[in-house]
C-alpha positions in Angstrom: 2.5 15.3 -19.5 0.8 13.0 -22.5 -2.2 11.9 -20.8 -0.7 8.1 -22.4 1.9 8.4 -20.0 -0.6 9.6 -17.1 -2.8 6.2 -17.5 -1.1 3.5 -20.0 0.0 -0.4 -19.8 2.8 -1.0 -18.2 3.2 -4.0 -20.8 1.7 -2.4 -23.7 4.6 -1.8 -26.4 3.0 -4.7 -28.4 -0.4 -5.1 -29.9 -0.3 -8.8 -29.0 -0.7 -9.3 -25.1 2.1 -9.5 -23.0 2.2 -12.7 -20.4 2.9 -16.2 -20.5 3.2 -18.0 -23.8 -0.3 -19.2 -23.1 -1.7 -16.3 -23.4 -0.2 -15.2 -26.5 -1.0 -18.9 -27.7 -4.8 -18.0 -27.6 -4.7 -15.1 -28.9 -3.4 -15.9 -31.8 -6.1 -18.6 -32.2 -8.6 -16.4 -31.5 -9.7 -13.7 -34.7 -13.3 -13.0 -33.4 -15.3 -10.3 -35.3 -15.2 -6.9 -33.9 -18.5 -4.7 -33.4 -19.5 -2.6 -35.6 -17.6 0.6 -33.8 -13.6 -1.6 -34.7 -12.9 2.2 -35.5 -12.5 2.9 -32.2 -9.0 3.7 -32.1 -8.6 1.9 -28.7 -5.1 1.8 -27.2 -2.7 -1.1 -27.6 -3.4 -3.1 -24.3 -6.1 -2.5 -21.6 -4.7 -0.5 -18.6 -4.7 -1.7 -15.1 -6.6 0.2 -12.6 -6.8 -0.5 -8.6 -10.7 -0.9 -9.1 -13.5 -1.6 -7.2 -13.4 -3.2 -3.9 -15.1 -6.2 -5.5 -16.0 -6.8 -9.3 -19.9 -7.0 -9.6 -22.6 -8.8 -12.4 -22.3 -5.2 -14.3 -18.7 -3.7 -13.7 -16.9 -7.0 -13.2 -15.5 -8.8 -15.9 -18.6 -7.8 -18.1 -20.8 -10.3 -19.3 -17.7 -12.1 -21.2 -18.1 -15.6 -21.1 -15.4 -18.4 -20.5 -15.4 -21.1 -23.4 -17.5 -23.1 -21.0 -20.4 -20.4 -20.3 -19.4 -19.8 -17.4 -19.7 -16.2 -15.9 -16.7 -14.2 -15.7 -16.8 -13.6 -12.1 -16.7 -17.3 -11.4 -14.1 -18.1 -13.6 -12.0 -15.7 -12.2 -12.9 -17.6 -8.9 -11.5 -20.9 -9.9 -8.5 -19.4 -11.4 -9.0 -19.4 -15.3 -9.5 -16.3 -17.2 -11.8 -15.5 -20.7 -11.5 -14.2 -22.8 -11.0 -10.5 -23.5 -10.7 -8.6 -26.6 -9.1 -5.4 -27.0 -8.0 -2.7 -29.7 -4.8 -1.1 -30.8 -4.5 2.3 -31.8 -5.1 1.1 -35.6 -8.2 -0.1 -34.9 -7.2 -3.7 -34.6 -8.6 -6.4 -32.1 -7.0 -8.5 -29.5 -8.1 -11.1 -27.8 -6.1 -12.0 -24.4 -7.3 -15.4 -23.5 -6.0 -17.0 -20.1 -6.2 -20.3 -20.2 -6.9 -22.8 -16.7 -4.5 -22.9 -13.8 -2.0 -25.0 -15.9 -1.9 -23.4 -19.0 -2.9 -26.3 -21.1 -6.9 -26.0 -22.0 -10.1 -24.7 -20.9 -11.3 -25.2 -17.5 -13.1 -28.3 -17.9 -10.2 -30.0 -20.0 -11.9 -29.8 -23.8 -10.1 -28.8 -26.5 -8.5 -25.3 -26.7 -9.4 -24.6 -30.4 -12.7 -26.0 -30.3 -13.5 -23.9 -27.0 -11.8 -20.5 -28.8 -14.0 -20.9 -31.5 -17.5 -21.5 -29.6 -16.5 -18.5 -27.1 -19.0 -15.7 -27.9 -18.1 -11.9 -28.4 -18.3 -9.7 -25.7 -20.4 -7.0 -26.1 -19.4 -3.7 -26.9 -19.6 -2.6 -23.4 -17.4 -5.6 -21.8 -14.8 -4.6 -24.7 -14.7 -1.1 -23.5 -14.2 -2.0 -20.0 -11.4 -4.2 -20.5 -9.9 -1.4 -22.4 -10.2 1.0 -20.1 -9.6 -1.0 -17.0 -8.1 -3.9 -17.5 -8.3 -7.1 -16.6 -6.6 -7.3 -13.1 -9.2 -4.9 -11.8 -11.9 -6.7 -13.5 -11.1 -9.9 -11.3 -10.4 -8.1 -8.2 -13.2 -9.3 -5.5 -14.3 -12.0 -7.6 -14.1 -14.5 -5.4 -15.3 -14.5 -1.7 -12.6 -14.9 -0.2 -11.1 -11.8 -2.1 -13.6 -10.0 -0.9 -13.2 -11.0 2.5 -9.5 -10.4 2.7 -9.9 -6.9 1.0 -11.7 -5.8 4.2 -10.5 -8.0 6.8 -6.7 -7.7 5.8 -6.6 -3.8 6.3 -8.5 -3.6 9.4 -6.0 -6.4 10.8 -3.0 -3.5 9.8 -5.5 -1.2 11.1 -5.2 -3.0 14.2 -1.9 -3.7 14.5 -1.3 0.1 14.2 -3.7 1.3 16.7 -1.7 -0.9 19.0 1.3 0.7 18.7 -0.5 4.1 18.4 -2.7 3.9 21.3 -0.1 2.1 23.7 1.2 5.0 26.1 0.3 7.9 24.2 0.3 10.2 27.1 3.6 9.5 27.5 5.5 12.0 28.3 3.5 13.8 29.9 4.7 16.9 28.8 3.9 19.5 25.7 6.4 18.0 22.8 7.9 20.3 20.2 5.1 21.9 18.5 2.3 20.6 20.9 3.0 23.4 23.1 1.4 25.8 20.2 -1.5 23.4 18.3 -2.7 22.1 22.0 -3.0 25.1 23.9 -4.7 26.6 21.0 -6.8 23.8 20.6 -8.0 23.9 24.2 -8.7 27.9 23.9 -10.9 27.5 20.4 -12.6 25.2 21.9 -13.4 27.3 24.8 -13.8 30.5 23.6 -14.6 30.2 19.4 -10.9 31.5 18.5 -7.8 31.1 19.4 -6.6 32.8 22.8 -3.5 34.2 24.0 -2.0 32.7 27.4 -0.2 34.1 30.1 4.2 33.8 30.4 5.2 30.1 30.8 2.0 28.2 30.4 2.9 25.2 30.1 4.1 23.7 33.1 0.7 25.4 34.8 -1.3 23.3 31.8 0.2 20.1 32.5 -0.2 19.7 35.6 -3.6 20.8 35.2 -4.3 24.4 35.4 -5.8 24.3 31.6 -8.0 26.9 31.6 -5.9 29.8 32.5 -5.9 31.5 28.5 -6.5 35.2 28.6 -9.7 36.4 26.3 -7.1 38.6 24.1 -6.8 36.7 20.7 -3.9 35.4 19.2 -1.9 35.9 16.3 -1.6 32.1 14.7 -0.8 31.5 10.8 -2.2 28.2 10.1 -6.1 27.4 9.7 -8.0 26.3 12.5 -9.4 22.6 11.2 -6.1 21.2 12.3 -6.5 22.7 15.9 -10.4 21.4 15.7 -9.4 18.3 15.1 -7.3 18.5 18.3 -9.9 20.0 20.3 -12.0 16.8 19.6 -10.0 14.3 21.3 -10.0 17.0 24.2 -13.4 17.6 23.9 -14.3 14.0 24.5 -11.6 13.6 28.0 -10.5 17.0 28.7 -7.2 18.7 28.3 -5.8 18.0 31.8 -5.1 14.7 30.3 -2.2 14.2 27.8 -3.9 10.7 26.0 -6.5 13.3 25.2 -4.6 16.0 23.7 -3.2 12.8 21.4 -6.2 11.0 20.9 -7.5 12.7 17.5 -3.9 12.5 15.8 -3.8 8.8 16.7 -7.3 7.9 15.1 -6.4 9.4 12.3 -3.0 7.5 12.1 -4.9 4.8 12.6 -7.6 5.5 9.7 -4.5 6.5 7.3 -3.1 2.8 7.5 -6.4 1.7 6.9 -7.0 3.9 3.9 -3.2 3.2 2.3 -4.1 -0.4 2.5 -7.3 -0.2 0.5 -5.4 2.9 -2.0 -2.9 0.0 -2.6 -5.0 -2.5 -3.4 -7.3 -0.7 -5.8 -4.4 1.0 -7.6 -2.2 -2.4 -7.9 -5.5 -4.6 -8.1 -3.8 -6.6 -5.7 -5.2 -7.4 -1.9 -1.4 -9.3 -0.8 -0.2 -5.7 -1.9 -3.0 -3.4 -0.4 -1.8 -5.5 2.7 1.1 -5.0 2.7 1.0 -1.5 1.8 -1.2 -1.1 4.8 1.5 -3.0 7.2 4.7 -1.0 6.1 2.8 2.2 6.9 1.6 0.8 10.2 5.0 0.2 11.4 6.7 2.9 9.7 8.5 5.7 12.5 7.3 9.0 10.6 3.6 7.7 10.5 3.7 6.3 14.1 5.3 10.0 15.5 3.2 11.9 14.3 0.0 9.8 15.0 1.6 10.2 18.9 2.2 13.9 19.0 -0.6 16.6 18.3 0.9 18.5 15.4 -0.9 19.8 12.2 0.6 17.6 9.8 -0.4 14.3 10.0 -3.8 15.7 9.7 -2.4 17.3 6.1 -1.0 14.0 5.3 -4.8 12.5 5.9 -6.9 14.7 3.9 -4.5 14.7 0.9 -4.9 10.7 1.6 -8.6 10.9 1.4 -8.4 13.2 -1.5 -6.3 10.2 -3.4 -8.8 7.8 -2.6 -11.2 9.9 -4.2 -9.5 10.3 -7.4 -9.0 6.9 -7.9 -12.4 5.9 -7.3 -13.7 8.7 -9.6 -10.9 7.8 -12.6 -13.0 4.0 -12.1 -16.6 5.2 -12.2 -16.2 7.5 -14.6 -14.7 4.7 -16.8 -17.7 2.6 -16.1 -19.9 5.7 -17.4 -17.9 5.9 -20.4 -17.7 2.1 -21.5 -21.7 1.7 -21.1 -22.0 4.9 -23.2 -20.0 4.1 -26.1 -21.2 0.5 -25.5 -24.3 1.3 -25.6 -23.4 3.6 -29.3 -21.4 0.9 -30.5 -24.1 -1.8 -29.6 -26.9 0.3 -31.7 -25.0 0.3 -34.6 -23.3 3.8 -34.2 -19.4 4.5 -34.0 -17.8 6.9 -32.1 -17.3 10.2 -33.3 -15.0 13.8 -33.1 -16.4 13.8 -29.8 -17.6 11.1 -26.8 -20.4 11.3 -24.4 -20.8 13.0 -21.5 -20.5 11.8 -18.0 -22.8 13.5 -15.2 -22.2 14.7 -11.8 -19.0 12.8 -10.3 -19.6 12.6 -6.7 -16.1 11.0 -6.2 -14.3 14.3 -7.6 -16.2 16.5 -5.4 -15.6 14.5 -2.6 -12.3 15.0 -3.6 -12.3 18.5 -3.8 -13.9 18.9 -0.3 -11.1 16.4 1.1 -8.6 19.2 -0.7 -10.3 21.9 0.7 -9.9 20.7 4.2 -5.9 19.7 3.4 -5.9 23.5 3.2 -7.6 24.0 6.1 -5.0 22.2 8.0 -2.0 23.8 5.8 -1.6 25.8 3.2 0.9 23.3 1.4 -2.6 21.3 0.7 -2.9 23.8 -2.2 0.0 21.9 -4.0 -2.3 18.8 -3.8 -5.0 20.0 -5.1 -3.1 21.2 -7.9 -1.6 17.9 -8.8 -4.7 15.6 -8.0 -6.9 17.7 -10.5 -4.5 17.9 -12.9 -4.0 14.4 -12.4 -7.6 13.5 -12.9 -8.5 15.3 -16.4 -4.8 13.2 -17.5 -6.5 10.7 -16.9 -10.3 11.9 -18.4 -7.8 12.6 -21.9 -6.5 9.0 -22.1 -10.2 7.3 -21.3 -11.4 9.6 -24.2 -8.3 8.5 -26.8 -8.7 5.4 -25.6 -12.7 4.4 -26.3 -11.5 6.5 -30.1 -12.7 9.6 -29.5 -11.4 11.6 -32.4 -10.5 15.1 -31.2 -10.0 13.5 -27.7 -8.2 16.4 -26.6 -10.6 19.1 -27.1 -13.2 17.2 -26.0 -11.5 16.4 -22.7 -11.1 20.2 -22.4 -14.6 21.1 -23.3 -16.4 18.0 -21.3 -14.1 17.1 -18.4 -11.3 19.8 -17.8 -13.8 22.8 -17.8 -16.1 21.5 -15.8 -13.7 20.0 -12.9 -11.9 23.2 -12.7 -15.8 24.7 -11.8 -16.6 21.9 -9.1 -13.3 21.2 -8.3 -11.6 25.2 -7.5 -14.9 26.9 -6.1 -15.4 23.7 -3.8 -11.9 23.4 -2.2 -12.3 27.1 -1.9 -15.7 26.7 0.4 -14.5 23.7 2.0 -11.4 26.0 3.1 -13.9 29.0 4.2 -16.0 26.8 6.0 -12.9 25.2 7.9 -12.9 28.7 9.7 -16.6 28.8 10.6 -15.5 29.8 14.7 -13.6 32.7 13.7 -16.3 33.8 11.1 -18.7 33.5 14.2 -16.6 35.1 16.9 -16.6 38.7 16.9 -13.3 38.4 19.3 -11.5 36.4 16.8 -8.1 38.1 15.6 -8.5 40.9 12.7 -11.9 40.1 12.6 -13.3 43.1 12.9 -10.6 44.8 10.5 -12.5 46.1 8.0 -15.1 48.0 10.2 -11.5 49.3 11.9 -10.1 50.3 8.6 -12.8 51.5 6.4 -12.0 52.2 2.6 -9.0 49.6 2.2 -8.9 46.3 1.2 -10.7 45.0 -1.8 -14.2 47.0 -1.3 -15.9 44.6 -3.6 -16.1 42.3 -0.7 -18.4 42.0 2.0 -16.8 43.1 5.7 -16.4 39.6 7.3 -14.7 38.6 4.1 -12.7 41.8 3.7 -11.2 41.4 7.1 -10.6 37.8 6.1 -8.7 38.5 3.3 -6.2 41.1 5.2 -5.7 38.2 8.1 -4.4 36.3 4.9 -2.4 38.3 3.3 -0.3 39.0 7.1 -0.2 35.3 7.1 1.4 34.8 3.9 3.7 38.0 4.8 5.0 35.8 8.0 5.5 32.5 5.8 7.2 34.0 3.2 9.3 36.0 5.7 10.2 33.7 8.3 14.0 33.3 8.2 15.1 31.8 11.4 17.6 29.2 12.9 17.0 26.0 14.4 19.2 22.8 14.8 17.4 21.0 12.9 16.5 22.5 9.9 16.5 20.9 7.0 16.8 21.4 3.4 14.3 19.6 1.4 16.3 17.1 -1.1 17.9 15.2 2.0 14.2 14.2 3.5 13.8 11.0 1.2 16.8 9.5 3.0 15.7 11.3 6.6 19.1 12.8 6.9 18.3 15.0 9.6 15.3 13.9 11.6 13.8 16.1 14.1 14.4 15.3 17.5 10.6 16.1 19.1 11.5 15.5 23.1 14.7 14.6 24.6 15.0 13.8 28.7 18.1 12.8 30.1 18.3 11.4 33.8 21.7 11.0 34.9 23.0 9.6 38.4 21.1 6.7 38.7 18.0 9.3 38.5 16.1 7.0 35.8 14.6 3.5 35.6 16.8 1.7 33.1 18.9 0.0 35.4 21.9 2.5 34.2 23.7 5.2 35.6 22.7 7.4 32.8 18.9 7.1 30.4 17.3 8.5 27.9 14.0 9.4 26.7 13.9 10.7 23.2 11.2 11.2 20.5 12.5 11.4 17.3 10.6 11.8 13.9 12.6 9.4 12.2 11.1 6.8 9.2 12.0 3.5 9.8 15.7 4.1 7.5 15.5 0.9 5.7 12.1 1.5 4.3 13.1 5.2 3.4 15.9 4.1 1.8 14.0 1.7 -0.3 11.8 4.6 -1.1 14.0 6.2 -1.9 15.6 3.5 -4.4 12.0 2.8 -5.4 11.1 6.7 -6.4 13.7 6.3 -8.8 12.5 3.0 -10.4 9.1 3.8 -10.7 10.5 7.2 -12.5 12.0 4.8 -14.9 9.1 2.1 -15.0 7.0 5.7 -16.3 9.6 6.3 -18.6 9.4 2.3 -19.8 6.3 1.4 -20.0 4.2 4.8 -19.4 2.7 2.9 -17.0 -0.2 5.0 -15.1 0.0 3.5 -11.4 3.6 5.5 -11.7 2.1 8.2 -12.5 -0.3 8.0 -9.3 2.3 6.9 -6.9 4.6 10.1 -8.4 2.0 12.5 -7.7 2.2 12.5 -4.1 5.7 13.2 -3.9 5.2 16.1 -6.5 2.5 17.4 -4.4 4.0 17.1 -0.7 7.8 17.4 -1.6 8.7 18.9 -4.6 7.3 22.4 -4.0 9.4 22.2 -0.9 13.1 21.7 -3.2 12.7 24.9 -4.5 12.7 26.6 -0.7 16.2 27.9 0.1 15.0 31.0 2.3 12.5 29.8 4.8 13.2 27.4 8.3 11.7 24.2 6.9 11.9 20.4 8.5 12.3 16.8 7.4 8.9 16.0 9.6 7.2 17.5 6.8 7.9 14.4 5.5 4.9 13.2 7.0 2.8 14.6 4.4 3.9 12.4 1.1 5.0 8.7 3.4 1.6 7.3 1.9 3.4 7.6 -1.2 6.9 6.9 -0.3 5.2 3.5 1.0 3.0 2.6 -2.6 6.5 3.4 -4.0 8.1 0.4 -2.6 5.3 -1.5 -3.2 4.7 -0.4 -6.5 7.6 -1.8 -7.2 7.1 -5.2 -5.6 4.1 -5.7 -7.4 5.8 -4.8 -11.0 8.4 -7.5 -9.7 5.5 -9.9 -9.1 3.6 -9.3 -12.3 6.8 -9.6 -14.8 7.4 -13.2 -12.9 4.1 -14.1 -14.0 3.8 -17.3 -15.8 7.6 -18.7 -14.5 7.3 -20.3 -11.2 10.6 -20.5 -10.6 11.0 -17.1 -11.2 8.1 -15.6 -9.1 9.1 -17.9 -6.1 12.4 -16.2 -6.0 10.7 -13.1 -6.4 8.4 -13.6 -3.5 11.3 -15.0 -1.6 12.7 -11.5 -1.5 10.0 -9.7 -0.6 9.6 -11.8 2.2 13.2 -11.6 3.2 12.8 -7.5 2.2 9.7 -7.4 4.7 11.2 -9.2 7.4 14.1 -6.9 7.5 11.8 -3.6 7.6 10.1 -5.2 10.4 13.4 -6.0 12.5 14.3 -2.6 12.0 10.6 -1.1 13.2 11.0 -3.2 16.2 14.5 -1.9 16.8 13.7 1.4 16.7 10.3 1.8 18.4 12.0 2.5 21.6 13.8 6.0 19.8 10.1 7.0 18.4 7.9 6.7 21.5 10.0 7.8 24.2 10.4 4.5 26.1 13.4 5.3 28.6 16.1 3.4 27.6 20.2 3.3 28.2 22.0 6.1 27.4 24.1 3.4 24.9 21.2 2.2 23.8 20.1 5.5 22.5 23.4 6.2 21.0 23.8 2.7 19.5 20.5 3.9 17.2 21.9 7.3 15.9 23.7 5.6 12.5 24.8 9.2 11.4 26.0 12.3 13.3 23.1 14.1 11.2 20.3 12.1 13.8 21.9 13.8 16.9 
């Protein structure tokens, strides 16, 4: 991919900015003198980033001045822009001046012209960081009440989804679907270091509370352990006789991820209404709420991969910083910039990263298709900084500067995140294989240690099972139909028949089924396609964000035609099948601007659009939570013969 199309304007097809005629009004009025680096070769507009939480004295608007002298920061408060110069790929300036809350002078009514022409020059510096991040992100948490709403707002989703997370999640009490292997071996790690093996028919013994009864044999399991730590913790805190307790850690984190997707959103659309709302459709969504009731391994995946994309995006924003008071500070001595730009430094946001994908790989291997894309991803987005500020040979010396250098944090720390993730069986001299190379001297790779030797073989039988598991199951799935969740997976299904149940019929129902709520996966589905188009359009880097997660967690999976594989895997990319639709609310929002009657409308159905995915959340919340219900009532919510 063109790192342009990896991190450019959405509206930048123009040197002159696009928005209302106001805008273009000043700039044509305004011809200010550009620094002594006008070489720069910057890009034709300044690309939008999701930014900080809040814009600050140094990394907010800059120290640009509106043509009153006020500060940036508190202009953007009071709703009239400054200001902001930028440079096409000539070499060329433009100045994007937003004008007051009307769109007919300054903000304390002088004359336009006169104002243009008294507004200083920004500094080198502020020009870079306009360039490079734009002025959306530059206003985001200007104001107070911004600020406020940037927290508040996603701990209210937060909230809102801990209440339906948390309400009844023993219910059933009972081992559902894959509980029965992730719990008991959660319970037995955490008792004896490794995973154990348990006598015939253990469950009914272990829920009704005879947990302790795994032998001290170990067991043969093909996923990593951090998963079933995780697990272990909620049992660790209430013990595993209790099902809330077996749930508890899967819940938090469900909890956390709507949290996290509603600050993602608004730092990568610059918009708190949209980090909101972000943070609300994945709250209510059935996938998300599932799995944050049922103790399987992949809404943990789904989590770290989360984290890891928060990461990225906060790194892609500091390191801009870095490089805009670099060359500002070249530019500003009377320098230009050269072949090659400056160095950045250690970039503790893309080895947090990196440990956040190492742990996605701890919980499954399919976090390895993450870390691919998020690193490749991140250097994109290093290239198009470096063209940007006018590096010359940009792309050798993103190789040289940036690519080289994250493959050597990024690779060997994923890789001792994931090592470290197995610390118990490391420890345990009972653990499975782990003694395989004293057992089987003079094979496997003899450059490596024992412990690691027999660490490797336990591996290499673990990818021999997932490469070789071929088996039926009524509801498999093939991978292109889980955008549209055309067969869900039906986690627990009770029938009580004869008047046996408490719904007031003859015959009820309890069922559990990992089902997205079908209006907003359809959308997603509709909205995967547009943003495809909006990259096509306007290369347009938030689409190339919000696509990485489904290349990550779902395209891997299209190319799987011999393996067992399920539409709950799903799970994994929802954060992104969520900034998808809202990605494409927010491009709807932002081409309105400066029509009112226009964005109304606009707003109108996204209201009318998030009413509707509501209604349907609340319809189905019965199916994903096992409420007992009508036996009618069930059926009346299974809209194809594929959900049965």
């Amino acid at each position: 991919m063109h790192p342009e199309a990896a991190d450019a304007e959405p509206h930048d097809t123009t040197p002159v900015p696009a928005g209302p005629p106001s805008e273009r009004e000043a700039w044509e009025r305004s011809a200010p003198t550009p620094p002594p680096a006008s070489d720069a070769g910057h890009d034709d507009a300044a690309a939008r980033d999701g930014g900080p939480g809040r814009a600050t004295s140094d990394a907010g608007a800059g120290r640009a001045t509106s043509g009153t002298g006020t500060d940036a920061r508190e202009t953007a408060a009071e709703g009239a822009g400054t200001a902001v110069l930028t440079a096409d790929a000539n070499g060329t300036d433009d100045r994007e001046g937003l004008d007051d809350q009307d769109g007919t002078g300054t903000q304390d009514g002088s004359d336009p012209d006169q104002a243009a022409s008294d507004a200083p020059v920004p500094a080198a510096r502020d020009k870079f960081l306009l360039a490079l991040l734009g002025a959306r992100t530059l206003a985001l948490g200007a104001t107070r009440n911004d600020r406020l709403w940037g927290w508040l707002g996603p701990a209210l989703v937060a909230v809102l989804a801990g209440v339906l997370r948390l309400w009844r999640l023993g219910h059933p009490h009972e081992l559902v679907f894959d509980e029965t292997y992730y719990v008991k071996d959660a319970w037995s790690l955490l008792g004896l270091g490794y995973e154990g093996t348990w006598p015939d028919n253990p469950n009914p013994a272990f829920e009704s509370g005879e947990v302790n009864s795994y032998l001290s044999d170990p067991s043969y399991v093909v996923h990593p352990q951090l998963g079933k730590w995780m697990i272990a913790a909620g049992m660790w805190l209430g013990g595993a006789d209790s099902s809330f307790f077996w749930r508890l850690s899967t819940a938090l984190v469900g909890i956390a991820a709507v949290f996290l997707v509603a600050r993602v959103a608004r730092r990568l659309f610059a918009s708190t209404a949209m980090g909101v709302i972000a943070g609300g459709l994945m709250a209510i969504d059935g996938e998300a709420i599932v799995h944050s009731r049922t103790s399987l391994l992949d809404n943990f995946l789904m989590f770290w991969a989360l984290v890891a994309f928060w990461c990225i995006l906060r790194d892609r924003e500091q390191s801009r910083r870095r490089l805009a008071e670099k060359c500002g500070a070249i530019v500003d001595a009377g320098g230009v910039i050269g072949k090659y730009g400056p160095r950045l430094g250690w970039r503790w946001w893309r080895f947090a990263a990196a440990v956040s994908l190492g742990f996605a790989c701890g919980i499954k291997w399919s976090g390895l298709y993450f870390l691919a894309v998020f690193a490749l991803l991140s250097v994109l987005w290093d290239a198009s900084a470096r063209r940007k500020v006018g590096v010359k040979r940009w792309w050798e010396d993103t190789f040289v500067v940036d690519a080289i250098p994250a493959a050597l944090v990024m690779l060997p720390t994923a890789l001792v995140a994931y090592v470290a993730s197995w610390f118990s069986w490391f420890r345990a001299d009972n653990s499975y294989m782990r003694n395989w190379a004293v057992e089987n001297p003079g094979q496997g790779p003899q450059w490596l240690p024992e412990a690691l030797r027999s660490f490797w073989e336990y591996h290499v039988s673990m990818w021999n099972f997932h490469t070789g598991l071929v088996s039926d199951h009524p509801y498999k799935s093939e991978a292109y139909t889980w955008i549209v969740q055309w067969r869900p997976t039906s986690f627990y299904y009770q029938s009580y028949d004869g008047g046996t149940g408490t719904c007031g019929q003859d015959r009820c129902v309890e069922a559990i089924t990992s089902l997205g709520n079908p209006l907003l996966w359809w959308l997603g589905a509709l909205a995967l396609v547009a943003t495809i188009a909006l990259l096509v359009r306007f290369k347009d880097w938030r689409a190339t964000a919000v696509l990485s997660g489904f290349v990550a967690g779902w395209v891997p999976w299209l190319v799987v035609t011999d393996r067992t594989i399920f539409t709950f895997y799903s799970i994994a990319f929802t954060p992104w099948v969520v900034l998808a639709v809202v990605y494409v609310m927010a491009v709807a929002v932002e081409r309105t601007e400066g029509r009112v009657v226009a964005r109304a409308w606009t707003r109108t159905a996204i209201a009318v659009v998030l009413a509707l995915i509501v209604a349907v959340s609340v319809y189905f919340f019965p199916i994903w939570t096992g409420m007992q219900v009508p036996y009618d009532f069930w059926h009346q919510h299974m809209w194809l013969q594929s959900w049965i």
